[in-house]
N, C-alpha and C positions, 0 to 999 in steps of 0.2 A: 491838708488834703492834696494828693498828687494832682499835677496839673494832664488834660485830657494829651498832652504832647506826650507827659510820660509814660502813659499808658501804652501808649501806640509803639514808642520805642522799647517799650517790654518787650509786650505782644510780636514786637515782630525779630526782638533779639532772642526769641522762644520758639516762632517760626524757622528761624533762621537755622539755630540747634537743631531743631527737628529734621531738617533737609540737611544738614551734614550730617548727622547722625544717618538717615534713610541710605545717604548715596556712601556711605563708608560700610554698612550692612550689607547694600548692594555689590560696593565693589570685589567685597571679600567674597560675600557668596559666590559672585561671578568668578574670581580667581580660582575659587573652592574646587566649582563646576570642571573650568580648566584643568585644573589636577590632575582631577577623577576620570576627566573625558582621558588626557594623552596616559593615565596609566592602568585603564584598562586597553587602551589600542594597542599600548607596549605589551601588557601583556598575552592579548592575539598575538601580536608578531613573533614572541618570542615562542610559544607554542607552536604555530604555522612553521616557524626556521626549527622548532627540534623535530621535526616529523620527517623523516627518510620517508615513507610512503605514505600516499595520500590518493581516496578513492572518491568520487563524486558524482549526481548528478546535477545540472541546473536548468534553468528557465528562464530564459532573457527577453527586454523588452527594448526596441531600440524606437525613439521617437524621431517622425520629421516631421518639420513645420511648412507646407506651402507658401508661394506668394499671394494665395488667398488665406493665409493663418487659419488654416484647416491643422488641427493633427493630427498625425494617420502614426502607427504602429505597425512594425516587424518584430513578429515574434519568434522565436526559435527556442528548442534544448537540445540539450544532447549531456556526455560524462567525460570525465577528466580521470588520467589516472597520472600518477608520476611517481617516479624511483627516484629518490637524488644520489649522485648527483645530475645525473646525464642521460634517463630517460623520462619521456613522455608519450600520453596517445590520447588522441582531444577527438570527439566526436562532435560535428554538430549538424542540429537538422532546421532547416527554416521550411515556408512556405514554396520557395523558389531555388532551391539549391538542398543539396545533401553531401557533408562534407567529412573528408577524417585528415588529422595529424597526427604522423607517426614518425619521431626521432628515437634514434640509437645511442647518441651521445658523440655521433661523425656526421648521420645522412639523414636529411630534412625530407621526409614524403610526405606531399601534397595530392589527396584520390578529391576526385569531383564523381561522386557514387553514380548520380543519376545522367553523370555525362560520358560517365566510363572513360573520364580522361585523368591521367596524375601528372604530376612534378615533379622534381626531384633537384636536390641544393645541397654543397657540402658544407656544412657548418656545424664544425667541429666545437667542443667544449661543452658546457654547461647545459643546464636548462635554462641558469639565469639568463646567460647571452643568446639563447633561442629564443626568450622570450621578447630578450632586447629589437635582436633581428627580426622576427615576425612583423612588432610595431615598427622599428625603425625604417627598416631597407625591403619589404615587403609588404608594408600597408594593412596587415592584417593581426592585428591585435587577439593577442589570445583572452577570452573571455574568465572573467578573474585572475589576470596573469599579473596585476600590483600585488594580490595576494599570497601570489606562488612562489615568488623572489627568495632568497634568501634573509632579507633583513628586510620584512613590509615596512616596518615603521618609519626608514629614514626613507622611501620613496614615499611615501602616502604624506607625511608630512612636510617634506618639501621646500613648498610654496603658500603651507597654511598660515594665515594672517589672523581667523579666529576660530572656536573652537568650544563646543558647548556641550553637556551630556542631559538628555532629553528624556532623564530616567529610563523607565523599562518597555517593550513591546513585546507580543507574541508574534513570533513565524511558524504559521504551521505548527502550532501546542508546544514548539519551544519558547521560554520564557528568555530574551533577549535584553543587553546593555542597548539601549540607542544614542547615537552620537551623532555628531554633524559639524560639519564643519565647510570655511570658506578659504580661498585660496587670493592670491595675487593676480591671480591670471583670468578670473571671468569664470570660477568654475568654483560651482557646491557641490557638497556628498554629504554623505550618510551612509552611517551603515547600522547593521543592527547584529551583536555578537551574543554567542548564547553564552550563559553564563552557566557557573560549573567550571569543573575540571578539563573540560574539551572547550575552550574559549574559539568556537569557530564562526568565519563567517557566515550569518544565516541567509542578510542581505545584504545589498552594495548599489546605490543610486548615484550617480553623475548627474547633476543640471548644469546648462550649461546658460548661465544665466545672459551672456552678450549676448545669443542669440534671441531673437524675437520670439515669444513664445514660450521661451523655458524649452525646450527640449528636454529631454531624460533618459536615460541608459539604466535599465535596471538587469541587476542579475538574483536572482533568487538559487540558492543553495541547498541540497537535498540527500538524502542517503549519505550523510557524509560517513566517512571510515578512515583512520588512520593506523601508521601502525602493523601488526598482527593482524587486524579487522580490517585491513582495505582491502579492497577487491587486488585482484590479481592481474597485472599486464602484460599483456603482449607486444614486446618492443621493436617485431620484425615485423616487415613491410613486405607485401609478396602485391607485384598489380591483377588486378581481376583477368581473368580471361576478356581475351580480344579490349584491353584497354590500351587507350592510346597514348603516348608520351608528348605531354605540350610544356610550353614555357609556362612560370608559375602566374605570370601576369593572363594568359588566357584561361584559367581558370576561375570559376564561378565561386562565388565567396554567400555563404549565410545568410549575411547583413547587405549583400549589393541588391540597392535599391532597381525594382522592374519596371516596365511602363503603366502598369498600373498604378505607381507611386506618384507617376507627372508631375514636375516640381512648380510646371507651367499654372 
């Protein structure tokens, strides 16, 4: 007759199997996930980089958190169009501001609609490096401009440290891949790509997790068109009658938070 010691050392050399067994199931499926997740964003990327023309509109959501941890939203849309390699013209409309951008692939025009004032910058080359410069040396980030790059995939992924696919979602009766992922730097996303032959962004979240609150930057994607089917742009900039000429730093922006925002 086994003694009750042997038992237990069965039982728990059977336990034991079971949980390496579980966490080697786990780990795999997890690596699985990661596959799947970075090779469908590869293949967004690489579809977004074969697209010469590309037509859009979107809906954005930008969150701020008070020092009473209230969170309040600014909301905005407007449309995107872009020739590559070196034209673009970005509409956007907030609550507080009305805005357009319109490059030639030399001269950067900056209109503030509702203020009747523009800007105007020479910054020659690309879209890429317009978009660079807008965020960088300008402070004003083109709304899905990670996605307009020529190669999304090596900017998007980065700084990513992990990375998961969260199956399928619907955007607006598109049937979507969804994914997410986290970075080094204090900052999650998401996105959700529709699947099919047009693998386009449908949406794009940023949280930005150091911040107290979570904040969040949502952009929502719509009418897309590429191609033959994208809308048609207008790459020349004319200022409105009686508009004024200001440096770009006094123009009003979208997402510039108003006093009824009080961070007080």
């Amino acid at each position: 007759m086994r003694s009750q010691s042997d038992s237990l050392f069965q039982n728990a050399g059977r336990l034991a199997a079971v949980v390496v067994m579980a966490t080697v199931t786990c780990a795999t499926s997890v690596h699985a996930d990661e596959k799947e997740a970075k090779s469908l964003l590869k293949a967004m990327s690489d579809y977004m980089a074969a697209q010469e023309t590309i037509s859009f509109e979107y809906d954005t959501n930008l969150e701020v958190v008070t020092k009473q941890q209230q969170k309040l939203a600014l909301a905005s849309s407007g449309a995107v169009k872009i020739n590559r390699p070196d034209k673009l013209h970005v509409t956007r409309q907030g609550g507080f501001a009305n805005v357009e951008i319109v490059f030639d692939g030399k001269t950067l025009s900056f209109l503030g609609k509702d203020a009747n004032l523009y800007a105007q910058a020479e910054v020659p080359g690309t879209t890429d490096n317009l978009i660079d410069t807008l965020r960088d040396k300008f402070n004003r980030p083109l709304p899905a401009g990670d996605m307009l790059i020529s190669h999304p995939y090596d900017a998007l992924m980065s700084e990513v440290v992990d990375v998961k696919d969260l199956g399928s979602g619907v955007i607006r009766g598109e049937e979507c891949d969804h994914l997410a992922f986290r970075t080094k730097e204090g900052v999650d996303w998401q996105i959700w790509i529709a699947q099919g032959q047009n693998p386009y962004p449908c949406r794009y979240v940023v949280t930005s997790t150091k911040v107290k609150g979570f904040p969040q930057y949502t952009i929502d994607v719509r009418s897309w068109k590429a191609g033959a089917d994208a809308a048609a742009g207008d790459f020349n900039f004319k200022a409105p009658d009686g508009a004024k000429k200001r440096d770009l730093k006094d123009l009003p922006d979208a997402d510039e938070l108003p006093e009824i925002f009080s961070m007080k």
